[in-house]
PDB file with one MODEL, atoms N, CA, C and O in Angstrom:
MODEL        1
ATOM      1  N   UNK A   1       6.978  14.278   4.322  1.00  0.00           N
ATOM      2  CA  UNK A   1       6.394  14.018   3.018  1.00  0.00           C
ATOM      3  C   UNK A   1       5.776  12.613   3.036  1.00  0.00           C
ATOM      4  O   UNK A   1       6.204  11.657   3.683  1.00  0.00           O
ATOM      5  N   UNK A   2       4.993  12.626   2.447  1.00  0.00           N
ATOM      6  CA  UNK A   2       3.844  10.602   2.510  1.00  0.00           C
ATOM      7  C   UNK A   2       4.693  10.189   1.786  1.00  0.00           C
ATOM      8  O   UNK A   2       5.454  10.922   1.154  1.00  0.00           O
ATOM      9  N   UNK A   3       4.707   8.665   1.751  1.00  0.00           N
ATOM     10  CA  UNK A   3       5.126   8.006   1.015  1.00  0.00           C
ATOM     11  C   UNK A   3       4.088   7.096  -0.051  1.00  0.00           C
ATOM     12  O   UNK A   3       4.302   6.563  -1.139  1.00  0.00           O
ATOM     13  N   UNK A   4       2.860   7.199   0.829  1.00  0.00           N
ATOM     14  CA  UNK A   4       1.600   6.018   0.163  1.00  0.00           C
ATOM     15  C   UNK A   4       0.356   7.431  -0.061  1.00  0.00           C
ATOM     16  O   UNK A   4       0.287   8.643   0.143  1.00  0.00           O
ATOM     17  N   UNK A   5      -0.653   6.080  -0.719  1.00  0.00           N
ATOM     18  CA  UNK A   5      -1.667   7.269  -0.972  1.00  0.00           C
ATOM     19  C   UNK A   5      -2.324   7.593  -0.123  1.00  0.00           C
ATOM     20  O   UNK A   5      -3.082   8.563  -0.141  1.00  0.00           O
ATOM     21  N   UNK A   6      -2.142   6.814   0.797  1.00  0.00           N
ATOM     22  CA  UNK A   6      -2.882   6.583   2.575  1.00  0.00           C
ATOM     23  C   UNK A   6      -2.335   7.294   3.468  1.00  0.00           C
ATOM     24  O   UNK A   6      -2.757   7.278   4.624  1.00  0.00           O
ATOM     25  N   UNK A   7      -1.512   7.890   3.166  1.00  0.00           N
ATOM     26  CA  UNK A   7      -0.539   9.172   3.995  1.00  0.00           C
ATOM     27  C   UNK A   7      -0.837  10.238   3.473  1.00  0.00           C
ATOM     28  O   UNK A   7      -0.932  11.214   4.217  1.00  0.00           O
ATOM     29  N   UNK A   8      -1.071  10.392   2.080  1.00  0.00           N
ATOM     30  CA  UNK A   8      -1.566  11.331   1.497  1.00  0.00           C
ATOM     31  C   UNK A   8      -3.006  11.722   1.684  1.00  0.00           C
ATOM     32  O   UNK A   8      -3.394  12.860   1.949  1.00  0.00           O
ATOM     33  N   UNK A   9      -3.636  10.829   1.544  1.00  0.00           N
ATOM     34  CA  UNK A   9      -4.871  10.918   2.179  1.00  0.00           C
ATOM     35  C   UNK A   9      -4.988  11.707   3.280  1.00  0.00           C
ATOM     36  O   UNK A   9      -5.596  12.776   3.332  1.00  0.00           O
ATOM     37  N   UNK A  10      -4.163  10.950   4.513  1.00  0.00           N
ATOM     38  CA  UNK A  10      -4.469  11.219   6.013  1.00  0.00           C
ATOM     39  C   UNK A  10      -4.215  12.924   5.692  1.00  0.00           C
ATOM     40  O   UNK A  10      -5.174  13.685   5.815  1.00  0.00           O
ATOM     41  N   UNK A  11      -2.907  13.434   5.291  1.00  0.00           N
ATOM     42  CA  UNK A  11      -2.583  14.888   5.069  1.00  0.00           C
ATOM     43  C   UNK A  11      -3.620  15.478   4.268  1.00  0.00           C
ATOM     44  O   UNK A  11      -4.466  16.066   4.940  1.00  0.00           O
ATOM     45  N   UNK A  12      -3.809  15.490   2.945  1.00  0.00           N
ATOM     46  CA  UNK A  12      -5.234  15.983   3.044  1.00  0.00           C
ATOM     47  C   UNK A  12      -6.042  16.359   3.764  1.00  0.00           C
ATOM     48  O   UNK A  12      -6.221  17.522   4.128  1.00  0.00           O
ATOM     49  N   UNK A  13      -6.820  15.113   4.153  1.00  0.00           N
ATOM     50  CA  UNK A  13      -7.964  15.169   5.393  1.00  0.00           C
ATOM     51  C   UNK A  13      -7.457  16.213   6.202  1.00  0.00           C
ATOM     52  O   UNK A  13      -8.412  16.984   6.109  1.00  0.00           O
ATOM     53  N   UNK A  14      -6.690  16.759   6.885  1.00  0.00           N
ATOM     54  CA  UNK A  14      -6.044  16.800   7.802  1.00  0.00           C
ATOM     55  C   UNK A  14      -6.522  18.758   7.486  1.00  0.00           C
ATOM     56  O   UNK A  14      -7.162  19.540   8.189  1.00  0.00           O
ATOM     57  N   UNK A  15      -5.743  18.960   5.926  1.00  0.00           N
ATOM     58  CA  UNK A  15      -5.235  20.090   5.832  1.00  0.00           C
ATOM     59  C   UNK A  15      -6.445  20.874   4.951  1.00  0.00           C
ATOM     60  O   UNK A  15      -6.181  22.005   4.544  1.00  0.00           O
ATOM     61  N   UNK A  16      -7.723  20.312   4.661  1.00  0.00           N
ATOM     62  CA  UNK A  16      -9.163  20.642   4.478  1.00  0.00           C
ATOM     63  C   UNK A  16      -9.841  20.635   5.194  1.00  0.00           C
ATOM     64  O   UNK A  16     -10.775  21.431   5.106  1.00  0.00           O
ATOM     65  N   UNK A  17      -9.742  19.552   6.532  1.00  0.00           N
ATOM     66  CA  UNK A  17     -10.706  19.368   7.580  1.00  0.00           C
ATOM     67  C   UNK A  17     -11.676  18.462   6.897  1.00  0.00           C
ATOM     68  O   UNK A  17     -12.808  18.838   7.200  1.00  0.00           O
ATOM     69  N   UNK A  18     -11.711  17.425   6.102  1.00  0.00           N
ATOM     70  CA  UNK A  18     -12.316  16.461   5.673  1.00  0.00           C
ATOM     71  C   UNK A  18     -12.554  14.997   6.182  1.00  0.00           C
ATOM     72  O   UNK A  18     -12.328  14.815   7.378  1.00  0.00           O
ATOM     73  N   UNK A  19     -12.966  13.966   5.462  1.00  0.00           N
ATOM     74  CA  UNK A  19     -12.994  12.684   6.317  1.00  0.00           C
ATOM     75  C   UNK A  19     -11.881  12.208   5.491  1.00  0.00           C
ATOM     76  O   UNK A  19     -11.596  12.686   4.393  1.00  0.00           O
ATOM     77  N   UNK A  20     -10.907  10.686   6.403  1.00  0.00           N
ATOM     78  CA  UNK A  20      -9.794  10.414   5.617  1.00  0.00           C
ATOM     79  C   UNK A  20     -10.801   9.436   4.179  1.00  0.00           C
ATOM     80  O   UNK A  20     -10.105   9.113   3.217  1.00  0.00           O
ATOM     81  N   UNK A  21     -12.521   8.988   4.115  1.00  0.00           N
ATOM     82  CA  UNK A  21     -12.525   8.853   3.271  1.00  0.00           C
ATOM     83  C   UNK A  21     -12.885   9.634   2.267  1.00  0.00           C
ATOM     84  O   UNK A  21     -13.155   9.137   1.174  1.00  0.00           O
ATOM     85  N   UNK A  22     -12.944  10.981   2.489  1.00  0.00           N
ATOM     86  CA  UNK A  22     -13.669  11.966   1.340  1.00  0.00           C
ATOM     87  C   UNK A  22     -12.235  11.711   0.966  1.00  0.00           C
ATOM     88  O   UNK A  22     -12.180  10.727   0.228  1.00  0.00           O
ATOM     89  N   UNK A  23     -11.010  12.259   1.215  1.00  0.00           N
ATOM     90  CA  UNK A  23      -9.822  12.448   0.745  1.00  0.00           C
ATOM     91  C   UNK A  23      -9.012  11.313   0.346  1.00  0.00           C
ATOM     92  O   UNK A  23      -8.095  11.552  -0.440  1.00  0.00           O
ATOM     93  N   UNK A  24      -9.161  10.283   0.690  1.00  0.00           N
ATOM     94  CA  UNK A  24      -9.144   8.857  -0.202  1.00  0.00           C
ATOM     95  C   UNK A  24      -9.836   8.904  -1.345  1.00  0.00           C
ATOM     96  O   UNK A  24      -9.217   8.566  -2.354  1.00  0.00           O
ATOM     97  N   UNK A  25     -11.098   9.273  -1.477  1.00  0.00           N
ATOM     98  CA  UNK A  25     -11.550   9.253  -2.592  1.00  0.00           C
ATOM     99  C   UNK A  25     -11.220  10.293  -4.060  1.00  0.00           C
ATOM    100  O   UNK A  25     -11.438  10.176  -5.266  1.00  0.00           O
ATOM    101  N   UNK A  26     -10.712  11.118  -3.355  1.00  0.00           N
ATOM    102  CA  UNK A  26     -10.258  12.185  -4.051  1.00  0.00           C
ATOM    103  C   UNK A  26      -9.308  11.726  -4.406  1.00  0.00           C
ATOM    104  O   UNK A  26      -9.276  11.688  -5.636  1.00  0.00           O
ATOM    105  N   UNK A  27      -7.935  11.086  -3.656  1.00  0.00           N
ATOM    106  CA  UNK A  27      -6.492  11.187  -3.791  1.00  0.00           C
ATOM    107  C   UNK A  27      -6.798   9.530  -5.351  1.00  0.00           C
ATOM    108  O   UNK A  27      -6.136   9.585  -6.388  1.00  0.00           O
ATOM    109  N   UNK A  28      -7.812   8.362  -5.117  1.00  0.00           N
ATOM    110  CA  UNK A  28      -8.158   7.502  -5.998  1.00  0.00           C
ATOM    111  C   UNK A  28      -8.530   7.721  -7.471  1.00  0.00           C
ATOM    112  O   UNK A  28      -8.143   7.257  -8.543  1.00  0.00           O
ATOM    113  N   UNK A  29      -9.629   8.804  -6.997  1.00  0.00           N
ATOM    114  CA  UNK A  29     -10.054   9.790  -8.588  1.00  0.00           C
ATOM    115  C   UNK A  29      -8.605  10.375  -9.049  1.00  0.00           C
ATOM    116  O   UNK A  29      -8.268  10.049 -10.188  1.00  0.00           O
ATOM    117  N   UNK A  30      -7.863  11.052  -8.443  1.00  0.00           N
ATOM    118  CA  UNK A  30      -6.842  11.790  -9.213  1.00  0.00           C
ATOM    119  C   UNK A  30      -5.835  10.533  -9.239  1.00  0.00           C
ATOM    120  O   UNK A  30      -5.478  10.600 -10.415  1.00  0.00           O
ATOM    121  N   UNK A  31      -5.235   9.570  -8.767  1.00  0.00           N
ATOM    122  CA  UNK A  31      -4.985   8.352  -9.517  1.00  0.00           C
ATOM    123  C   UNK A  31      -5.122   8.321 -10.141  1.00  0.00           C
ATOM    124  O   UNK A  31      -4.325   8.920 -10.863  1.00  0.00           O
ATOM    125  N   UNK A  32      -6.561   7.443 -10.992  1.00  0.00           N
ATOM    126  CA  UNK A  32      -6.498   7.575 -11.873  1.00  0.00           C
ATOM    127  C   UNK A  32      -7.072   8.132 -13.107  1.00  0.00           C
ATOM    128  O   UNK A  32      -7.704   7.359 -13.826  1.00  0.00           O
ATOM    129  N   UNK A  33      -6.923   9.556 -13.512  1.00  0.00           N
ATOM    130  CA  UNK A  33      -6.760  10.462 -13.768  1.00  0.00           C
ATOM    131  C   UNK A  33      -5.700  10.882 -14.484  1.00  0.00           C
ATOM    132  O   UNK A  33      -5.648  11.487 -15.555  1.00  0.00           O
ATOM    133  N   UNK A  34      -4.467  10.298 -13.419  1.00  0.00           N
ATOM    134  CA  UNK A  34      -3.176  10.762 -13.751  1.00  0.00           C
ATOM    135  C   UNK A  34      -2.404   9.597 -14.429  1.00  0.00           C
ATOM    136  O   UNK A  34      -1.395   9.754 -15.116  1.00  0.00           O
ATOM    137  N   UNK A  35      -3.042   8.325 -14.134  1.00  0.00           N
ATOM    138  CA  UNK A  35      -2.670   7.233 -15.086  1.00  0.00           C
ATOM    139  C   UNK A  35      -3.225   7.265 -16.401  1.00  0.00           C
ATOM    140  O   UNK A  35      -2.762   6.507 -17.253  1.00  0.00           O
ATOM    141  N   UNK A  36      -4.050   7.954 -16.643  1.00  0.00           N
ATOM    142  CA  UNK A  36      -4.104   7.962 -17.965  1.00  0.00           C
ATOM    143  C   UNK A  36      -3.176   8.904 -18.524  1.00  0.00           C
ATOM    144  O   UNK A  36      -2.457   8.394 -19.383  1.00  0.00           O
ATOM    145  N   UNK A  37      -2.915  10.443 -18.245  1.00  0.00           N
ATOM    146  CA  UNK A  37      -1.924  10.798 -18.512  1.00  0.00           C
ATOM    147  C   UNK A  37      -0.479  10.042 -18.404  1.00  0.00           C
ATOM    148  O   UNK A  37       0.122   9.770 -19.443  1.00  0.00           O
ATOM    149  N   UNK A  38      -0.030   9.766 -17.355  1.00  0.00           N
ATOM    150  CA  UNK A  38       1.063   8.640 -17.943  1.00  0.00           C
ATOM    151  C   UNK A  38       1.336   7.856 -18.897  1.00  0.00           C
ATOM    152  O   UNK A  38       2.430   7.751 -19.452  1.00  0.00           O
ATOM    153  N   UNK A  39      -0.115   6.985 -19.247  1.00  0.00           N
ATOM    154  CA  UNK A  39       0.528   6.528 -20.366  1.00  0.00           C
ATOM    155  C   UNK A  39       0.287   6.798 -21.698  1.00  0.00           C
ATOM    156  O   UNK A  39       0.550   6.086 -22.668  1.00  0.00           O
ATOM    157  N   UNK A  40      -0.355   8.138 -21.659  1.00  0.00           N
ATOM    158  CA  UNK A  40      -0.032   8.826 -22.851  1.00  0.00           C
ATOM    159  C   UNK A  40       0.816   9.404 -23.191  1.00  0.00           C
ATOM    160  O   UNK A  40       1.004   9.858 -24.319  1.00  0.00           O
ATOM    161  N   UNK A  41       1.870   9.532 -21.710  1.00  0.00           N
ATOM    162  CA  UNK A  41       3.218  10.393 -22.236  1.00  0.00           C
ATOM    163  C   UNK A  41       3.507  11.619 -21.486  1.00  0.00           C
ATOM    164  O   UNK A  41       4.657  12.012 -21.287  1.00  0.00           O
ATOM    165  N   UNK A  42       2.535  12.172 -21.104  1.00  0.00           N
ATOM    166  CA  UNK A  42       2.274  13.714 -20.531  1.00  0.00           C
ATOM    167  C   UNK A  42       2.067  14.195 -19.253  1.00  0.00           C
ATOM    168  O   UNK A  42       1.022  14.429 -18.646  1.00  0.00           O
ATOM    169  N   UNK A  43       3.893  14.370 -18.765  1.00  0.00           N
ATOM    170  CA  UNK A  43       3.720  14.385 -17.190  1.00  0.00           C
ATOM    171  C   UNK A  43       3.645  15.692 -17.232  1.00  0.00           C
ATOM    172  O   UNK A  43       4.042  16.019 -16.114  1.00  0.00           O
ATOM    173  N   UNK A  44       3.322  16.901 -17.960  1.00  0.00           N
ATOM    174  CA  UNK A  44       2.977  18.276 -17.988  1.00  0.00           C
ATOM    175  C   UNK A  44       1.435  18.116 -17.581  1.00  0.00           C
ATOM    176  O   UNK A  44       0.968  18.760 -16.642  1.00  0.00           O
ATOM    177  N   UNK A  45       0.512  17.035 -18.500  1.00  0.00           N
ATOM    178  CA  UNK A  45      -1.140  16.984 -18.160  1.00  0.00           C
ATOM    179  C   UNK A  45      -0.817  16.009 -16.333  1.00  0.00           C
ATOM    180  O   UNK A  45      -1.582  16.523 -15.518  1.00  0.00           O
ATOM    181  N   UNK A  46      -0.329  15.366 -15.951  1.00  0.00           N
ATOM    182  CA  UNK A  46      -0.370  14.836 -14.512  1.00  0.00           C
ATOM    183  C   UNK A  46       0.340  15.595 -13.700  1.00  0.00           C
ATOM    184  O   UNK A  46       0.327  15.382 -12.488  1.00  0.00           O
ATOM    185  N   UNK A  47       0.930  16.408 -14.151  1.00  0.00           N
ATOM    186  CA  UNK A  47       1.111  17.931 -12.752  1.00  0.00           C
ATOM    187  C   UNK A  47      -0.132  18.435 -12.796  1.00  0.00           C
ATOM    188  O   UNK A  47      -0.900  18.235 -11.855  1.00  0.00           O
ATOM    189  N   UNK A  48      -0.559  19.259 -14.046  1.00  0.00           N
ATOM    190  CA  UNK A  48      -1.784  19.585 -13.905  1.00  0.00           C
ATOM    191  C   UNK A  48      -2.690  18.919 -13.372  1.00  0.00           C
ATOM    192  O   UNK A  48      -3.216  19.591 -12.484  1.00  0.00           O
ATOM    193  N   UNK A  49      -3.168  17.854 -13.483  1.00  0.00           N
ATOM    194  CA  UNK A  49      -4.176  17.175 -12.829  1.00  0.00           C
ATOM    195  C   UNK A  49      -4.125  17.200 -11.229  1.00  0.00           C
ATOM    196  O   UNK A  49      -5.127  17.394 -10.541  1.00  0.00           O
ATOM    197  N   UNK A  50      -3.060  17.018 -10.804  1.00  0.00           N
ATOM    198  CA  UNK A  50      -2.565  16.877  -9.297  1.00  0.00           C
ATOM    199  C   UNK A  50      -2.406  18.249  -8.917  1.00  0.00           C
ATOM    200  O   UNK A  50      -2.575  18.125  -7.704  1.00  0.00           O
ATOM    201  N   UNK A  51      -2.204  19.445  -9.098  1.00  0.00           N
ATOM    202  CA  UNK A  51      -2.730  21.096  -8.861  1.00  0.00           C
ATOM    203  C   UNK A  51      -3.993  21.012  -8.702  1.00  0.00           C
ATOM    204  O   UNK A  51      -4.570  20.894  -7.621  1.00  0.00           O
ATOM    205  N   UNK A  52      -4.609  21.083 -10.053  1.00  0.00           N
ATOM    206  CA  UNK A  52      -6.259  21.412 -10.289  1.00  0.00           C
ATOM    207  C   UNK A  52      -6.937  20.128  -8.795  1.00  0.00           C
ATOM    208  O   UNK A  52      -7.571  20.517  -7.815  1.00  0.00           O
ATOM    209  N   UNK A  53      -6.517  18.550  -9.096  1.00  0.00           N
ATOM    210  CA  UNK A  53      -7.528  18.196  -8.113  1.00  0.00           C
ATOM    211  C   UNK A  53      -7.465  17.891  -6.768  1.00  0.00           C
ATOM    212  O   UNK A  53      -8.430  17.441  -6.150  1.00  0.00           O
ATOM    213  N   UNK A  54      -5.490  18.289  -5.877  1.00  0.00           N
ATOM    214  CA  UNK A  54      -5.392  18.193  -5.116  1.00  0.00           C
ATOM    215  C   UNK A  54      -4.962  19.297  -4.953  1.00  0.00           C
ATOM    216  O   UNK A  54      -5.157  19.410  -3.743  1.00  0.00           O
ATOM    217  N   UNK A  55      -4.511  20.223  -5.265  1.00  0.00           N
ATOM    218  CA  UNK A  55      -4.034  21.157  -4.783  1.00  0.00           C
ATOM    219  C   UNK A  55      -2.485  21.172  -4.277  1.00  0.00           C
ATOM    220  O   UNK A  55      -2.076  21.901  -3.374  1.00  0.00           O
ATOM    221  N   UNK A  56      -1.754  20.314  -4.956  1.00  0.00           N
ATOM    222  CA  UNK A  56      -0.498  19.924  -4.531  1.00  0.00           C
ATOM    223  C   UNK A  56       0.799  20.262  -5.671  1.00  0.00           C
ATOM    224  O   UNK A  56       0.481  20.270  -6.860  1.00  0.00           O
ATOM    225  N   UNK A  57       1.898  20.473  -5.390  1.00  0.00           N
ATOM    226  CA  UNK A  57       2.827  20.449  -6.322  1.00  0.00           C
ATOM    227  C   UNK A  57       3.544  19.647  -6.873  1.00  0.00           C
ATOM    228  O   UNK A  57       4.189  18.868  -6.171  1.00  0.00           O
ATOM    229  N   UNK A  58       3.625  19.609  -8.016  1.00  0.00           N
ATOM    230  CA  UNK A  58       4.687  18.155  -8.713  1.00  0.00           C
ATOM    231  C   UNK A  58       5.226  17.566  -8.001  1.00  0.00           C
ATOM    232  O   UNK A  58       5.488  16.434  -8.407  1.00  0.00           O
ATOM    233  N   UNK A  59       5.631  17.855  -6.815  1.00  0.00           N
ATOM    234  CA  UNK A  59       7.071  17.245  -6.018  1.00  0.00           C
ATOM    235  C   UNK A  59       5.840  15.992  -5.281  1.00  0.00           C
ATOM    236  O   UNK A  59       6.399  15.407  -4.354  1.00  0.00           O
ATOM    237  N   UNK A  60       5.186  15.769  -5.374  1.00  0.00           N
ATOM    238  CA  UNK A  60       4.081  14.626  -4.689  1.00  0.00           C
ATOM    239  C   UNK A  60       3.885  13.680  -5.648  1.00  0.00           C
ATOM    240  O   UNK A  60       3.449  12.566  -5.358  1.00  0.00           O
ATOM    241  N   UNK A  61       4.260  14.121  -7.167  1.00  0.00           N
ATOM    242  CA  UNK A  61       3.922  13.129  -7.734  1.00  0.00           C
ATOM    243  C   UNK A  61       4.688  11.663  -8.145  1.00  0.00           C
ATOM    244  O   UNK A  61       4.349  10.806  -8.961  1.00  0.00           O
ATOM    245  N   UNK A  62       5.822  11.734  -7.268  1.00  0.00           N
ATOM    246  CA  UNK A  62       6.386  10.167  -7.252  1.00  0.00           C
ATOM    247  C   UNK A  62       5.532   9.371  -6.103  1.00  0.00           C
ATOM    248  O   UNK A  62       5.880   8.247  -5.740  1.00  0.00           O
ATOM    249  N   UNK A  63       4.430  10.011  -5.580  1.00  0.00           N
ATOM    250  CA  UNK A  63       3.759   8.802  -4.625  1.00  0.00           C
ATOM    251  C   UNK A  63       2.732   8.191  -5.440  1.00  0.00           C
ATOM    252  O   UNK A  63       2.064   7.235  -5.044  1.00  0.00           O
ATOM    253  N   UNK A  64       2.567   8.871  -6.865  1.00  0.00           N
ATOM    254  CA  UNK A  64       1.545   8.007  -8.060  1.00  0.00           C
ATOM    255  C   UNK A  64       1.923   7.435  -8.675  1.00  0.00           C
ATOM    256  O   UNK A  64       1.189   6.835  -9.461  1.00  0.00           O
ATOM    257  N   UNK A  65       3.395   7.255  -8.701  1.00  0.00           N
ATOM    258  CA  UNK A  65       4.259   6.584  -9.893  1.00  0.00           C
ATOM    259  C   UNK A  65       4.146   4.923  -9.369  1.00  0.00           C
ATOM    260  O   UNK A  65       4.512   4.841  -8.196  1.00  0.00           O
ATOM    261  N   UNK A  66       3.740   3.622  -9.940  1.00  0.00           N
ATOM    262  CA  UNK A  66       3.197   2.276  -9.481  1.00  0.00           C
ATOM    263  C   UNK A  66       3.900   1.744 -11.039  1.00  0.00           C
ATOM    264  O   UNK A  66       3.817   0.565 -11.383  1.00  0.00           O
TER     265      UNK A  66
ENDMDL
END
């Protein structure tokens, strides 16, 4: 499991066949994305966000928590 967003990245890349910066850029956009849901309250809208734009399951989302 990554621990950074730069591990996350690399897995991405990895598991689309992308560049590690297309998937940096992606994993940055859904950052923040998901910081705005945070601090509105709504870790139901930042699962969603992290499905819909990574394709990943909740269990990834303590590598966004800062």
């Amino acid at each position: 499991m990554p621990r950074t967003l730069e591990e996350l990245a690399d897995m991405i890349a990895k598991r689309d066949n992308i560049s590690f910066e297309e998937a940096m850029a992606a994993v940055r956009d859904t950052a923040a994305e998901m910081e705005d849901a945070f601090f509105t309250g709504s870790l139901t809208q930042a699962e969603d966000i992290l499905r819909e734009n990574l394709g990943l399951e909740p269990s990834y989302l303590d590598i966004f928590i800062f």
